[in-house]
LUMTORKOL-939002 format. One line per 4 residues: number of its first residue (from 0); their letters; for each residue x, y, z of C-alpha. Coordinates in steps of 0.02 Angstrom, whole numbers. Each point is the difference from the previous one (the first is absolute). Layout:
<kedrens>
NUM) a) X,Y,Z  ...
</kedrens>
This chain:
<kedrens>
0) xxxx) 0,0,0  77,176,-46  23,122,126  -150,133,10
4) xxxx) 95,138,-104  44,-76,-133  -72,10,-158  17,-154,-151
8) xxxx) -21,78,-154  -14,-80,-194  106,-6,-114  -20,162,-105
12) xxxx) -54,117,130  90,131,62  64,-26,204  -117,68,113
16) xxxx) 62,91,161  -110,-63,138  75,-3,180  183,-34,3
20) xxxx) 32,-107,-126  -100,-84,-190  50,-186,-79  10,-41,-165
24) xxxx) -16,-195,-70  36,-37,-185  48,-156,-117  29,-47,-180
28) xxxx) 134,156,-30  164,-34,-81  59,174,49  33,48,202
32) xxxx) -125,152,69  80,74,93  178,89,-4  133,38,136
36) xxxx) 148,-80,68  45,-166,57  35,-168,-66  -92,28,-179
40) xxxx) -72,-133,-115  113,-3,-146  -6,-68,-152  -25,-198,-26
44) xxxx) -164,7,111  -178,26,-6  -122,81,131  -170,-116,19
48) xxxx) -56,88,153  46,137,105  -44,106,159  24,177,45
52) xxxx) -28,78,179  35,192,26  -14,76,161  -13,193,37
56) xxxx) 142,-16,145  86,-138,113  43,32,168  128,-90,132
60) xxxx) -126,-9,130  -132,-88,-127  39,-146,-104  -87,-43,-115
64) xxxx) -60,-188,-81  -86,-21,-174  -75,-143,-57  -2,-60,-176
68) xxxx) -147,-89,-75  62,-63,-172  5,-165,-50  144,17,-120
72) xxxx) 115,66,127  69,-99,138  40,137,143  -157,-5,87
76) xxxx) 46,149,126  129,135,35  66,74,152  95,152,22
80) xxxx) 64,108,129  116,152,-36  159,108,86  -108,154,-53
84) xxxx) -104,72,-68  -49,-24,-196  -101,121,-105  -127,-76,-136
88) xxxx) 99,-184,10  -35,-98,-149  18,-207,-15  -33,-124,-159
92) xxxx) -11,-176,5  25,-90,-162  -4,-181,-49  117,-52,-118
96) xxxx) -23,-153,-127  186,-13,1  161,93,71  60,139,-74
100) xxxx) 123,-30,-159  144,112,86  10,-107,133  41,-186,68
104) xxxx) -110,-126,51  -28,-39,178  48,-165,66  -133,-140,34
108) xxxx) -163,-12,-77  -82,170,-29  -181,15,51  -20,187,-55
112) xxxx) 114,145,-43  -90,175,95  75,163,-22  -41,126,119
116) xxxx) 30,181,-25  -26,139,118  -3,179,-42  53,152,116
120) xxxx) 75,-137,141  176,-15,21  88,-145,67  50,85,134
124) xxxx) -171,50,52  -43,-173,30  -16,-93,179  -64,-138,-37
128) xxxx) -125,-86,-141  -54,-166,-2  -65,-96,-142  -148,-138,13
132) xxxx) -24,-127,-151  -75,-162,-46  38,-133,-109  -135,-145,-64
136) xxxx) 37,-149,64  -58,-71,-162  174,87,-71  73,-95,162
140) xxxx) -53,-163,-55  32,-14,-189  170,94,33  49,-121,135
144) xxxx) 41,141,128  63,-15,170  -121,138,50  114,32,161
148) xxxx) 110,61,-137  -97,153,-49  97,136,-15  -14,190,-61
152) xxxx) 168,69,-94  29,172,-29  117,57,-149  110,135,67
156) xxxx) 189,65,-69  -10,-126,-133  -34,-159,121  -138,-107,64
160) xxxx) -20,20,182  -113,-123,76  -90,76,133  -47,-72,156
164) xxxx) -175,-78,-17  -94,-70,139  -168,-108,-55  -158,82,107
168) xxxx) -135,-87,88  -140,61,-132  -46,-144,-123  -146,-73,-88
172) xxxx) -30,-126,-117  60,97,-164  173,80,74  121,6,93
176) xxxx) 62,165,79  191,71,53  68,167,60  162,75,-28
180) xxxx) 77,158,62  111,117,-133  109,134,22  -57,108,-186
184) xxxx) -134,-39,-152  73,-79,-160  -30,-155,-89  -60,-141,89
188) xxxx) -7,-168,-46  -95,-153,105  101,-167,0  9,-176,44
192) xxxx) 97,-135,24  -23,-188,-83  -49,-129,150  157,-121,48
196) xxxx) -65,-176,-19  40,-95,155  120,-116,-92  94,156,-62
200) xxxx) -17,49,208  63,-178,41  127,-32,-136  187,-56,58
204) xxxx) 151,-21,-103  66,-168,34  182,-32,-74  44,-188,-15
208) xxxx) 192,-8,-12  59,-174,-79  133,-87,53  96,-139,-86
212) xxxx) 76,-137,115  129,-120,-72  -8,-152,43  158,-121,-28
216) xxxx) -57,-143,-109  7,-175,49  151,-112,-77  -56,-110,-124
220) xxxx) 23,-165,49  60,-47,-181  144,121,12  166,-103,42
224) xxxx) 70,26,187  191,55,-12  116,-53,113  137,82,76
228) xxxx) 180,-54,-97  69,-84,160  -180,-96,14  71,-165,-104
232) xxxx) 172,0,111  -74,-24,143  -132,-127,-71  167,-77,-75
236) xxxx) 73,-29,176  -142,-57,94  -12,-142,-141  185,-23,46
240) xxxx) -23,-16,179  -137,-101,-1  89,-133,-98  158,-7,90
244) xxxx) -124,-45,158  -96,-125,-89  207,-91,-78  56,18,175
248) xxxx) -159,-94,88  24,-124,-146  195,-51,65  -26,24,175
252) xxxx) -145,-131,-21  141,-127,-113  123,14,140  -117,-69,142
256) x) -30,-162,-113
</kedrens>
C-alpha cells in the first residue's frame, strides 16, 4: 500500500505535485525517462519497465520507504535515509533485458539487471538505503538455485561488488524475498548460484599408488645342480677310504683262519 501522499500517475501524464512527493510506473520503453546521474543504462540493453519516485525534499530526521508495485521489476521496496537535507530528489528504477554492452557480466546466474538512477542526491548525502526484492521460485526451480545463494551485486569502478544480502521472513507461494543494504545507486544485477549435488558435496580423491613386488622365482627342478670343483675329490677319497676298510677287514679275517 503507498503511503498517503503519494500520487501513481499513467504513463503520459504530466507529474502531479500532491503532498511531498508523486510516482510514476511505466513499461514497454526502449528509451530511459528520466535523466540525471548515476550508473546509466548504456547501450546493449533494453528498458521493459521502469519506476520513477520524486519527492519535494528529504530530511535526516525523516526517512523515507517507497514501495514498488510492478511486476516486471524485482525491487519490491526502497529505503532511504540521508546526511542532509536534499531538495526535489529524484530516483528511477529500470529493468533491464540484459546488461549494458559497456560493461562485464556479473558472475553466477543473472536473474535481472536494474539500473537505478537518482537525480539531485549525491553519494555523499546518503546514510543509508536498503533495497527489498523478490525472485520466483519458479526461476529457482528450473534454474536449479541454491536460493540461500541470492545475492544483489552492484557494478561500481568497473567491478561487480556483491553486496551483502540477507533473505527476509516475507514469503508466499509465488516468491521468495531478500534485502540488501548499498552504499550508492548504479546497476544492479540479482544472482544465483547452481545447487552442489551431494555427491559433488561428498566427493574424495582417492590415489591408489601401485607397487610392484619381485618375487625370486623358484629353481626349476630340470636345471642341472653344479657342484663345487673340490666336490668330486672329496667323493674320490671317501670311495678310497671306504675300500681300504672293507681290504683290511678282508685280511684281518684270513689271518684268524
Amino acid at each position: 500500500m503507498l503511503p498517503e501522499n503519494d500520487v501513481v500517475v499513467s504513463l503520459f501524464n504530466p507529474y502531479i505535485n500532491i503532498g511531498n512527493c508523486i510516482q510514476l510506473y511505466g513499461g514497454s520503453e526502449e528509451t530511459t525517462p528520466s535523466g540525471g546521474s548515476g550508473g546509466g543504462s548504456g547501450g546493449g540493453s533494453s528498458i521493459t519497465a521502469y519506476a520513477v519516485k520524486l519527492w519535494l525534499a528529504l530530511y535526516p530526521e525523516t526517512p523515507v520507504s517507497w514501495s514498488i508495485d510492478k511486476t516486471n521489476i524485482a525491487i519490491t521496496q526502497l529505503d532511504i535515509s540521508v546526511k542532509n537535507q536534499i531538495r526535489v530528489p529524484k530516483i528511477t528504477i529500470e529493468n533491464m533485458t540484459e546488461k549494458p554492452s559497456s560493461i562485464s557480466a556479473a558472475s553466477g546466474k543473472v536473474h535481472q539487471y536494474l539500473n537505478i538512477t537518482p537525480q539531485n542526491i549525491a553519494e555523499a548525502d546518503l546514510k543509508s538505503v536498503k533495497l527489498t526484492f523478490r525472485v520466483e521460485r519458479a526461476w529457482l526451480t528450473d534454474n536449479n538455485i541454491d536460493e540461500n545463494t541470492v545475492s544483489l551485486n552492484r557494478y561500481s569502478n568497473g567491478v561487480w561488488n556483491k553486496l551483502a544480502t540477507s533473505r527476509t521472513t516475507t514469503e508466499d507461494a509465488t516468491y521468495v524475498y531478500y534485502q540488501a543494504e548499498t552504499p550508492g545507486f548504479s546497476i544492479f544485477a540479482i544472482t544465483g548460484e547452481s545447487k552442489v549435488s551431494g555427491e559433488e558435496q561428498g566427493e574424495v580423491t582417492t590415489t591408489t599408488i601401485q607397487t610392484t613386488t619381485t618375487i625370486p622365482s623358484e629353481v626349476s627342478s630340470s636345471e642341472p645342480i653344479k657342484l663345487p670343483i673340490w666336490m668330486p675329490l672329496i667323493i674320490f677319497l671317501i670311495i678310497i677310504v671306504g675300500v681300504g676298510f672293507i681290504l683290511k677287514g678282508r685280511i684281518n679275517s684270513s689271518k684268524k683262519i
